[in-house]
C-alpha positions in Angstrom: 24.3 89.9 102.8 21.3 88.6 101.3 21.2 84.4 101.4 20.5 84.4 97.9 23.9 86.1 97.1 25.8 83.9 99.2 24.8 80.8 97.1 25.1 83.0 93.9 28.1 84.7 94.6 30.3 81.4 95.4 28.5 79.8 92.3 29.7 82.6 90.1 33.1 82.5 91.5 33.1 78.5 90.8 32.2 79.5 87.4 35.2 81.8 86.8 37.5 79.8 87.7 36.6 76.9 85.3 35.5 79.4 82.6 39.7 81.0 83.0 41.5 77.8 83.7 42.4 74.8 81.8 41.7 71.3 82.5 44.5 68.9 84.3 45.5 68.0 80.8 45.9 71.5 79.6 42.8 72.0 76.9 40.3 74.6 77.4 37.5 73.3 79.2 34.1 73.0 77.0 30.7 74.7 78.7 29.3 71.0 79.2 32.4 70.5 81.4 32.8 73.6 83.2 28.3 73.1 84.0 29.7 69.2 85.1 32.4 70.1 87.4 30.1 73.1 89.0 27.5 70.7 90.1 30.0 68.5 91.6 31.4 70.8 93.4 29.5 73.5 94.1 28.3 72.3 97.6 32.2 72.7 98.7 32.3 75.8 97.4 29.5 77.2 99.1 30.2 75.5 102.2 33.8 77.0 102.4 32.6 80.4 101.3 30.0 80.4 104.3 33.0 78.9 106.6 35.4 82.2 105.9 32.7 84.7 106.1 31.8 83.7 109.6 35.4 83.6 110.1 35.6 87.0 108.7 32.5 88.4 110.8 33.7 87.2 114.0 37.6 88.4 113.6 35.5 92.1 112.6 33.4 92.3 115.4 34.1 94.6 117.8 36.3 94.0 120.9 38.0 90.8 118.9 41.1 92.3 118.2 42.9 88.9 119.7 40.5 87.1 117.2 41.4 88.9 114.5 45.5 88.4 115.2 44.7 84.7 114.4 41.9 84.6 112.1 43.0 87.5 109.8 46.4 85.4 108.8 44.3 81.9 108.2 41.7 83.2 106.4 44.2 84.7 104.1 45.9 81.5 104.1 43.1 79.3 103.1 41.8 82.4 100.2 42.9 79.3 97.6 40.6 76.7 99.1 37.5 77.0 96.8 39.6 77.4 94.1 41.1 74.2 94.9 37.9 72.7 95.6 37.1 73.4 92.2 39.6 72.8 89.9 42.0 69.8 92.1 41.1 67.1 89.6 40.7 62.9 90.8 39.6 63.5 94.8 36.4 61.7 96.2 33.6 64.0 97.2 34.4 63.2 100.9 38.2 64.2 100.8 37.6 67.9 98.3 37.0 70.2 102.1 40.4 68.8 103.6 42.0 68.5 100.5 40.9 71.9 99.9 42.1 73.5 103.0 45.7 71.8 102.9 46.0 72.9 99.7 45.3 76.3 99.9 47.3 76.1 103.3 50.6 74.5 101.5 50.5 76.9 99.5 50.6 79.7 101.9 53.7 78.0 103.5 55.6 80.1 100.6 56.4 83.9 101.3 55.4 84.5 97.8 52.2 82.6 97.9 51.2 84.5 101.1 51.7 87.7 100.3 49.5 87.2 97.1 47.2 85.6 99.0 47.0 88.4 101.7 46.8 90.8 99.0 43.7 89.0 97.4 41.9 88.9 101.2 43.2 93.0 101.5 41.1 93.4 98.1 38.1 91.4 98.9 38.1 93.7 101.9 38.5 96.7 100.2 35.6 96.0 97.9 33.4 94.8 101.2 34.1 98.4 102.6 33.7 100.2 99.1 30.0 98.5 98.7 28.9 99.7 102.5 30.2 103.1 101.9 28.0 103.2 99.1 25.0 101.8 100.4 25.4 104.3 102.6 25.1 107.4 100.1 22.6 105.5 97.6 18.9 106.3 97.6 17.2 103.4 99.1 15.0 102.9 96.0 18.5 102.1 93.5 20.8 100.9 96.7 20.1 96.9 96.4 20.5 96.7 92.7 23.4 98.9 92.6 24.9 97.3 95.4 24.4 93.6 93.7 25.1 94.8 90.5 28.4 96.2 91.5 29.3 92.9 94.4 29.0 90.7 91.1 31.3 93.0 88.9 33.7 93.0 91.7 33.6 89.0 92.0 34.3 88.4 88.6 37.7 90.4 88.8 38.6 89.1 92.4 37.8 85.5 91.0 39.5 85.5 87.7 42.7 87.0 89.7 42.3 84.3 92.4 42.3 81.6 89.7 45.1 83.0 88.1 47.3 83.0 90.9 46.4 79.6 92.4 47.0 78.1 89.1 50.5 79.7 89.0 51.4 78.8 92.5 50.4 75.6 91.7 52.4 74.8 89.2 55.1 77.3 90.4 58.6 75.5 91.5 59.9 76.9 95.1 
């Protein structure tokens, strides 16, 4: 993936979940809010994003079955950690990655919760394999702007969905 898309992609994701969610005090959030909390943020957003999809490269590679036995089930289980990088309100800059990961890893501890969030990992892999298929059939001269074009469509859905259900499982009683 282009670098470009992997600081615009967790950016837009970022976006989408402040744009869907409501503050801790249940109002919509205004644009000069959602803009606020995206620049305070967005470094832990990207940083986690970047931290899975090495995660993800290494338990696809080939011969890394074993790896992919562990890493599969805890990338799954930490799907909710930018979204709670994002939205968790009153944490200091240098507690929002391991707040982040425990977060999105209490969650998981929930049958419910895990399955969703496996479900979410199943369809950002779908979408992953959907895009290289294809790039694969796509004349060279349309297959980048398709293919970024359609990766961006794609986020938007996968995001507002991953929002959704953290936000629910967050406020979900066991």
């Amino acid at each position: 993936m282009d670098v470009s898309l992997q600081v615009v992609l967790p950016l837009l994701t970022a976006f989408i979940y402040l744009f869907i969610s409501n503050s801790s005090d249940g109002t919509q959030r205004s644009l000069r809010a959602i803009l606020e909390r995206l620049l305070e943020r967005a470094w832990a957003v990207i940083v986690i994003d970047l931290a899975l999809s090495v995660l993800q490269g290494i338990s696809m590679a080939p011969g890394s079955f074993l790896y992919a036995l562990v890493l599969v089930p805890f990338i799954a289980a930490t799907i909710y950690a930018d979204v709670s990088a994002t939205l968790d309100d009153g944490i200091s800059a240098l507690h929002v990655l391991p707040h982040a990961i425990m977060r999105s890893l209490a969650l998981a501890m929930r049958a419910k919760n895990f399955g969703r969030m496996c479900l979410l990992l199943a369809a950002q892999f779908a979408a992953q394999a959907t895009l290289l298929s294809l790039a694969g059939v796509l004349p060279k001269t349309l297959r980048d702007s398709v293919i970024i074009a359609l990766a961006i469509i794609i986020q938007i859905f996968i995001a507002a969905m991953t929002a959704c259900m953290y936000v629910e499982a967050s406020t979900a009683t066991p």
